[in-house]
N, CA, C and O atoms as CSV, one atom per row, in Angstrom:
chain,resi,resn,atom,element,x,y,z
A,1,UNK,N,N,171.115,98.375,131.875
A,1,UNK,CA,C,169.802,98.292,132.515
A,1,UNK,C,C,169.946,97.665,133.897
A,1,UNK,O,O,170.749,96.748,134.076
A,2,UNK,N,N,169.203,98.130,134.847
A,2,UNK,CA,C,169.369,97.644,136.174
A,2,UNK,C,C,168.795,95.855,136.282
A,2,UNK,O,O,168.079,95.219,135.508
A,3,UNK,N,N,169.124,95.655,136.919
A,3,UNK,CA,C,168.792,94.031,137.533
A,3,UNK,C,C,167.532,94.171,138.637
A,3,UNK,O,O,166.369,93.790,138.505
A,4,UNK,N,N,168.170,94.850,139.772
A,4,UNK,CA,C,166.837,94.617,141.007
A,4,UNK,C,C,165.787,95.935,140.748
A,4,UNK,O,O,165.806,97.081,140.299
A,5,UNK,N,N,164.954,95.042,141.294
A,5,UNK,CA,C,163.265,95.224,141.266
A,5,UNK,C,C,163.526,96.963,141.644
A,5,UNK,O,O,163.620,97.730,140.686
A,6,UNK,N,N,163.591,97.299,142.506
A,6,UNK,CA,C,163.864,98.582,143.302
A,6,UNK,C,C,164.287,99.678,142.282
A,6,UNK,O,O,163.746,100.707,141.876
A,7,UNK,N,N,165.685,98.935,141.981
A,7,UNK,CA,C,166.282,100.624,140.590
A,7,UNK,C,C,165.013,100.585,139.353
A,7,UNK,O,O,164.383,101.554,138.930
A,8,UNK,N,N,164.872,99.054,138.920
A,8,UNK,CA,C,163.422,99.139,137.862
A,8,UNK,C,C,162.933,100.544,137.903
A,8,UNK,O,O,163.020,101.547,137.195
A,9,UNK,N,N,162.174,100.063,139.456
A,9,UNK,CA,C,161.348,100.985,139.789
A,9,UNK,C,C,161.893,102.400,139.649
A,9,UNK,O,O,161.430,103.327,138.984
A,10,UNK,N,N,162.916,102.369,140.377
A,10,UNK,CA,C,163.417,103.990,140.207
A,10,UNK,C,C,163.514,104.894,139.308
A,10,UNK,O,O,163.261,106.097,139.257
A,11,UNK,N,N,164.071,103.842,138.349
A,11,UNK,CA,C,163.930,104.414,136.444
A,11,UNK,C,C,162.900,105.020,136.333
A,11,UNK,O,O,162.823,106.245,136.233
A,12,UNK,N,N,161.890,104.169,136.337
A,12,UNK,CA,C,160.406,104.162,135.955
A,12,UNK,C,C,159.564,105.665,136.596
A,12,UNK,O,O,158.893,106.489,135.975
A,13,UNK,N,N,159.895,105.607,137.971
A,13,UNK,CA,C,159.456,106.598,138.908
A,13,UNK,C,C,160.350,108.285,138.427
A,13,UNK,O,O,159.817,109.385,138.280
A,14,UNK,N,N,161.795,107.922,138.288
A,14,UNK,CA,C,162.095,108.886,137.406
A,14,UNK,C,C,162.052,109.664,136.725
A,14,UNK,O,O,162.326,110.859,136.843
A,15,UNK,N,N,161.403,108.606,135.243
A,15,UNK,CA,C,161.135,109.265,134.127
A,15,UNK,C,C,160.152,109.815,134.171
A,15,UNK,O,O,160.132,110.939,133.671
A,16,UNK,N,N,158.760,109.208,134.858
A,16,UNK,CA,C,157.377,109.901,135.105
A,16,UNK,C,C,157.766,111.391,135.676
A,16,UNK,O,O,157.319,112.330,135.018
A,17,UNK,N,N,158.742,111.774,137.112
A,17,UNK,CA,C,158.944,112.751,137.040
A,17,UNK,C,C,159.639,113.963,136.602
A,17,UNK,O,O,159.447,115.133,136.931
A,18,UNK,N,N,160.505,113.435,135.773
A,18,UNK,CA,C,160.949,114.146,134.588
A,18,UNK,C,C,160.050,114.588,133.934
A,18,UNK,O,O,159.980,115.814,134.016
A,19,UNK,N,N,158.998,113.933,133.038
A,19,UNK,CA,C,158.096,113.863,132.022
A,19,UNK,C,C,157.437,115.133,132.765
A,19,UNK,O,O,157.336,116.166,132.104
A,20,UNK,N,N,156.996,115.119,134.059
A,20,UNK,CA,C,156.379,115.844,134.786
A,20,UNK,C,C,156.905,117.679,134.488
A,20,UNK,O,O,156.280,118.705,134.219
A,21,UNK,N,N,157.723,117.492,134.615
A,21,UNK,CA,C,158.950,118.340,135.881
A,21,UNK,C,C,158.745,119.454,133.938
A,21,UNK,O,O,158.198,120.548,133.801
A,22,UNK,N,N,159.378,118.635,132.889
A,22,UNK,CA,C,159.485,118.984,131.782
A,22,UNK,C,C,157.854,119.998,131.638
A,22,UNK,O,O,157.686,121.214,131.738
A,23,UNK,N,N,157.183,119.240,131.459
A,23,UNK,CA,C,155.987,120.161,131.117
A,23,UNK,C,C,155.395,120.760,131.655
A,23,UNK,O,O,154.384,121.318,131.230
A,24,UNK,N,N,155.959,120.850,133.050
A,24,UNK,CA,C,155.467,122.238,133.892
A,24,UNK,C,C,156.285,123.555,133.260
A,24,UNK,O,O,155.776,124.608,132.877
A,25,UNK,N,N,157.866,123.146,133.263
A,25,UNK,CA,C,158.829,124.467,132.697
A,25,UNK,C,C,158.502,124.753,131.761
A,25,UNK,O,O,158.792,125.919,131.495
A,26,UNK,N,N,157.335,123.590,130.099
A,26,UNK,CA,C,157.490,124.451,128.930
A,26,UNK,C,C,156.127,125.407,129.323
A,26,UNK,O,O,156.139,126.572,128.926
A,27,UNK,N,N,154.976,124.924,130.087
A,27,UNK,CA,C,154.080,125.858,130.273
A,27,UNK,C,C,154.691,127.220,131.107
A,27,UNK,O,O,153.814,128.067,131.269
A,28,UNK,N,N,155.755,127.520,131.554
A,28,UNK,CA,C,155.790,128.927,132.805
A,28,UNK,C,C,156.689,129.041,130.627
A,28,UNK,O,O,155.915,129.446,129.760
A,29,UNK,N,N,157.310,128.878,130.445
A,29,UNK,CA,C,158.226,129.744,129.401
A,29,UNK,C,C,157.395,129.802,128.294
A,29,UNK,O,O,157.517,130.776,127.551
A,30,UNK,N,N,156.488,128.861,128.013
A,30,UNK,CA,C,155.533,129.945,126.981
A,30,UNK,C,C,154.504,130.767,127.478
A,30,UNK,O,O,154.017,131.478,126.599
A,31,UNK,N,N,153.985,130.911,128.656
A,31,UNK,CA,C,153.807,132.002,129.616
A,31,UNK,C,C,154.697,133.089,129.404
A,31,UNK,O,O,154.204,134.149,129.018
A,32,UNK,N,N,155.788,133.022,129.568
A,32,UNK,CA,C,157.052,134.246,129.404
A,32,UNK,C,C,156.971,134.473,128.519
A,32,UNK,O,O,156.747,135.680,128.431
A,33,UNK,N,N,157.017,133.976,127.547
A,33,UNK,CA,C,157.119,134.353,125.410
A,33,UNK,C,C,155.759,135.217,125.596
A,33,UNK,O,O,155.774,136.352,125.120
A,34,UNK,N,N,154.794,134.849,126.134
A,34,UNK,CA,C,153.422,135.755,125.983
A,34,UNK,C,C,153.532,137.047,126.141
A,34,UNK,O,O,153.104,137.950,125.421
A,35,UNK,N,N,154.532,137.129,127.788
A,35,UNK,CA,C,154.298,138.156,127.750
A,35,UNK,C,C,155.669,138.962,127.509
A,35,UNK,O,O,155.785,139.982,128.189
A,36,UNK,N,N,156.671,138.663,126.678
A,36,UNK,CA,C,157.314,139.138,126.007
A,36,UNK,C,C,156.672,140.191,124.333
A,36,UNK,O,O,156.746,141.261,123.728
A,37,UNK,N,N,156.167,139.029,124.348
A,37,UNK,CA,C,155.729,139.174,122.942
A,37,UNK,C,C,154.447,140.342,122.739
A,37,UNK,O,O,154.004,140.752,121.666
A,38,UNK,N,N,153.924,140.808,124.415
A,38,UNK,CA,C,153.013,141.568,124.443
A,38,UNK,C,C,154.300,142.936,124.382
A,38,UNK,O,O,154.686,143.728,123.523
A,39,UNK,N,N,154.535,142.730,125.376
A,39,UNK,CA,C,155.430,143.622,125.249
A,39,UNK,C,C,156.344,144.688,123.906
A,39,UNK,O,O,156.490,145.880,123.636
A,40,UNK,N,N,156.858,143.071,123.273
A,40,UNK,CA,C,157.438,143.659,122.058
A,40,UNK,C,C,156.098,144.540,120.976
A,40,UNK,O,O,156.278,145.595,120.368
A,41,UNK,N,N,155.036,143.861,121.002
A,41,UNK,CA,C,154.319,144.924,120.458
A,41,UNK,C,C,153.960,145.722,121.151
A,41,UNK,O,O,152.807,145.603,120.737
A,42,UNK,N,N,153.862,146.571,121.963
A,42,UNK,CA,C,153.343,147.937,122.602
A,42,UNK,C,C,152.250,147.716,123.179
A,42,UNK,O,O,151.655,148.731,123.539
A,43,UNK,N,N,151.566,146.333,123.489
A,43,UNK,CA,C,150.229,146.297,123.990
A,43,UNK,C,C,150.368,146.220,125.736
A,43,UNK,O,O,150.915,145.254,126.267
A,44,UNK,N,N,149.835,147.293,126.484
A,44,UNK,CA,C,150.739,147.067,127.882
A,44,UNK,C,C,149.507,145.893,128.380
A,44,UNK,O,O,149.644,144.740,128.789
A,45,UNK,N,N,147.766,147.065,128.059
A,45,UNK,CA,C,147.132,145.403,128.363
A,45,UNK,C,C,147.399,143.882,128.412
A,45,UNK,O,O,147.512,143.017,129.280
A,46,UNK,N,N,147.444,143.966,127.122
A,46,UNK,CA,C,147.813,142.348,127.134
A,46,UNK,C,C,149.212,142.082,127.587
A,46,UNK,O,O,149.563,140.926,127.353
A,47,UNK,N,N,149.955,142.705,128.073
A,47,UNK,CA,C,151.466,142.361,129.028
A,47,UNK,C,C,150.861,142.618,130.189
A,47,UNK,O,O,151.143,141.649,130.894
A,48,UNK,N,N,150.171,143.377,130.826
A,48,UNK,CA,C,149.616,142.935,131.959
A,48,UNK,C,C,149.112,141.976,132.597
A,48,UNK,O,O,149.437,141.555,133.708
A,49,UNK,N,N,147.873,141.417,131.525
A,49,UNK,CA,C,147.230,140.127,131.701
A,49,UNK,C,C,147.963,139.146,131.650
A,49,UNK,O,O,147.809,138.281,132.513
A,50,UNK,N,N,148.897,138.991,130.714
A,50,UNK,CA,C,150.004,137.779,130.559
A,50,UNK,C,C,150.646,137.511,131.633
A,50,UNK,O,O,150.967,136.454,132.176
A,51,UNK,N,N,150.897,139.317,132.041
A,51,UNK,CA,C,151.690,139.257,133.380
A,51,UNK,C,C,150.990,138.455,134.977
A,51,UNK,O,O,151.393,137.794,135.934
A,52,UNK,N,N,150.076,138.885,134.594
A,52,UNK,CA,C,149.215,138.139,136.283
A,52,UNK,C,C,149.578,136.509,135.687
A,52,UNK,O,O,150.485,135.960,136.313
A,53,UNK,N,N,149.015,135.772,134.655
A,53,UNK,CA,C,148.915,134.401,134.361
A,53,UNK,C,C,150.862,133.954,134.347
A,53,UNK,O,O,151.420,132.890,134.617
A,54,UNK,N,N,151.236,134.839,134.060
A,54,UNK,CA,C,153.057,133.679,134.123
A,54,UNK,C,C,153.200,134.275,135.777
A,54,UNK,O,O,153.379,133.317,136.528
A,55,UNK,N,N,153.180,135.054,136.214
A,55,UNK,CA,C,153.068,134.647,137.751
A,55,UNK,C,C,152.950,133.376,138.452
A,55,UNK,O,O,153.600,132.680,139.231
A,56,UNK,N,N,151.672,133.379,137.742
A,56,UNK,CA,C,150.512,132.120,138.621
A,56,UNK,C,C,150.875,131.280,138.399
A,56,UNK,O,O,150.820,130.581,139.411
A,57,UNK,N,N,151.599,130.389,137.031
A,57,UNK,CA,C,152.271,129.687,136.392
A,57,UNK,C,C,153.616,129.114,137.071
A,57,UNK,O,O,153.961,127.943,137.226
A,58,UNK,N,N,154.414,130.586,137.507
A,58,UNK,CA,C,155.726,130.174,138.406
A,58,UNK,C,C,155.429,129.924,139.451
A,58,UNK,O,O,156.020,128.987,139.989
A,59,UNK,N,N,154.758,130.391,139.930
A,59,UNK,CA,C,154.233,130.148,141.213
A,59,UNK,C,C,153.932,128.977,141.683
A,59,UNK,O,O,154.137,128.497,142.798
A,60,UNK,N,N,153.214,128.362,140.355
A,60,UNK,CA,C,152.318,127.113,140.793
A,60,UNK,C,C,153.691,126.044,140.911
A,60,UNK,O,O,153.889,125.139,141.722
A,61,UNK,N,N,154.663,126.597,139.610
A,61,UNK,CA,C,155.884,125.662,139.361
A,61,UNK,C,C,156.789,125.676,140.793
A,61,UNK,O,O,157.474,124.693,141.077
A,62,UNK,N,N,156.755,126.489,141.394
A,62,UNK,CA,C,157.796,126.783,142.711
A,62,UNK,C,C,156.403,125.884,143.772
A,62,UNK,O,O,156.681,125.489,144.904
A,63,UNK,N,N,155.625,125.776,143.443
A,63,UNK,CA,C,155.293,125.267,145.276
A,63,UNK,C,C,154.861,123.146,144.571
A,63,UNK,O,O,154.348,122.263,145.258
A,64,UNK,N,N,155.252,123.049,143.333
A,64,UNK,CA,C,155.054,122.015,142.844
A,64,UNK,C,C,156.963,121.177,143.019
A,64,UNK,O,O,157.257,119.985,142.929
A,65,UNK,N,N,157.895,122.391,143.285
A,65,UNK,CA,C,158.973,121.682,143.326
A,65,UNK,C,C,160.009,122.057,142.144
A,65,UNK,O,O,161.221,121.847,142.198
A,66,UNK,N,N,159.409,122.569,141.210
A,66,UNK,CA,C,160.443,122.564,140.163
A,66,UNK,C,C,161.040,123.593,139.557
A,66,UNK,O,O,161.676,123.527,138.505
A,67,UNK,N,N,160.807,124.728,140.332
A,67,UNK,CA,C,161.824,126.050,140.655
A,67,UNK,C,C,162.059,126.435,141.637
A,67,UNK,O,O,161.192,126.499,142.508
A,68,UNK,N,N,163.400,126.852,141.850
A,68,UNK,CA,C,163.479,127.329,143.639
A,68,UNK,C,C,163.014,128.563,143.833
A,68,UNK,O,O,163.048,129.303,142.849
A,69,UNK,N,N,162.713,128.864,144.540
A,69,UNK,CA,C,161.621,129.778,144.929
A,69,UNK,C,C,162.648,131.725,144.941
A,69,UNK,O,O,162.022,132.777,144.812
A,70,UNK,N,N,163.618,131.685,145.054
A,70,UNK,CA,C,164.600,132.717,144.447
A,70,UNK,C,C,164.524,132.606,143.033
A,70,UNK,O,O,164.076,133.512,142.331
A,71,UNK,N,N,165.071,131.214,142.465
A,71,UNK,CA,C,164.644,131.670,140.387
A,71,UNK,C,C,163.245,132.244,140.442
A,71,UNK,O,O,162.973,133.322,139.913
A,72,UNK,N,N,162.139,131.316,141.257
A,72,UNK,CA,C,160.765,132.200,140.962
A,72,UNK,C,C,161.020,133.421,140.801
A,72,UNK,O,O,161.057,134.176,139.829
A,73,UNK,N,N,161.258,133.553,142.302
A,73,UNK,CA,C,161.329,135.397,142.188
A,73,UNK,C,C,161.827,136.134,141.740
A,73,UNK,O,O,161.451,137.302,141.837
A,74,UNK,N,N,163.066,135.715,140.940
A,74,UNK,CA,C,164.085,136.415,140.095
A,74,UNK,C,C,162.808,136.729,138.841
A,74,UNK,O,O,162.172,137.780,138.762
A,75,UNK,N,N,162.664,135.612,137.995
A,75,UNK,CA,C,161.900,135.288,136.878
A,75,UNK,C,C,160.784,136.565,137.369
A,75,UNK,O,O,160.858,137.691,136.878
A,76,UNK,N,N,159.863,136.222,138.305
A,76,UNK,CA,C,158.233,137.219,138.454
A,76,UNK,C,C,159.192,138.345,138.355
A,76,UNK,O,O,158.996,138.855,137.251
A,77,UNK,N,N,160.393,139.151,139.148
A,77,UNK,CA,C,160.733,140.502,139.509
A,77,UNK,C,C,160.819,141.005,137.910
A,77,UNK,O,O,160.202,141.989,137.502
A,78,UNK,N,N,161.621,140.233,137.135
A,78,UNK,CA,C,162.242,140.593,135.630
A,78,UNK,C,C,161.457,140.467,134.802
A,78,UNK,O,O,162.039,140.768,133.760
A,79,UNK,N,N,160.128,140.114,134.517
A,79,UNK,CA,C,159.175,140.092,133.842
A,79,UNK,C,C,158.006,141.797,134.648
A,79,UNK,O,O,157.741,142.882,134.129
A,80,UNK,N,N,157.758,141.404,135.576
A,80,UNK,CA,C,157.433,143.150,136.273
A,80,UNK,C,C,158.283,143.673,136.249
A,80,UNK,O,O,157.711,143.756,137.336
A,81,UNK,N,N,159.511,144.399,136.137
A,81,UNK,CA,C,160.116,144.930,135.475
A,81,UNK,C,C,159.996,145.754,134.677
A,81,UNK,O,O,159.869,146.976,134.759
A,82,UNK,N,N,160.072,144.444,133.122
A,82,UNK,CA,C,159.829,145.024,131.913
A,82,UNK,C,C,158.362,145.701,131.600
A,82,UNK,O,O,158.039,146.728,131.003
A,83,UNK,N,N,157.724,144.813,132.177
A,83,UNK,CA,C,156.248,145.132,132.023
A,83,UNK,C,C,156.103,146.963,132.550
A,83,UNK,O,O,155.624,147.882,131.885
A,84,UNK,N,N,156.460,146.996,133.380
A,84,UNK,CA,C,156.152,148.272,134.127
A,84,UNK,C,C,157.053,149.527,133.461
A,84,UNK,O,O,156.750,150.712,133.329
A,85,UNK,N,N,158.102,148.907,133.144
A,85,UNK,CA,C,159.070,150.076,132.232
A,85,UNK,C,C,158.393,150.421,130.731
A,85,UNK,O,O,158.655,151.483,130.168
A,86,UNK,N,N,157.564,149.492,130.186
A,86,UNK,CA,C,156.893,150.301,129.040
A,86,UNK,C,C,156.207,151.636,129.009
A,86,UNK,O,O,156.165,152.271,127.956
A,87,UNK,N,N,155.843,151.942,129.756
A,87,UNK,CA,C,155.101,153.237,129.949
A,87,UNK,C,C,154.534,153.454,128.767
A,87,UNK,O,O,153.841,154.456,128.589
């Protein structure tokens, strides 16, 4: 455990953004399971709709800091993708 006041803090400041950082990524990946899971059943609607909301999700996660903005776009391209290849 640290001694000065400062690392304390740092820990502390840390973990809050960890704690943070964590529950932004599980909300964009159960976003993704959604619209996987639309997918795997044949519903293109509801993989569409899923599809606009895990967008918005990465999106929000990339200008919050906690995806780089290439994984974003990797992640949005490969989810439109699949979405669009169901036909």
């Amino acid at each position: 455990m640290a001694n000065i006041k400062s690392a304390k803090k740092r820990i502390l400041v840390n973990e809050t953004k960890a704690a943070r950082n964590k529950a932004i990524k599980s909300k964009v990946k159960t976003s993704i399971k959604r619209v996987d899971a639309a997918i795997a059943a044949g519903d293109k609607a509801a993989a569409q709709a899923s599809l606009v909301n895990a967008t918005t999700e990465i999106d929000k996660a990339t200008t919050k800091g906690v995806y780089h903005k290439n994984t974003a776009s990797r992640k949005v391209s490969r989810l439109a993708k699949a979405v669009n290849a169901m036909a």
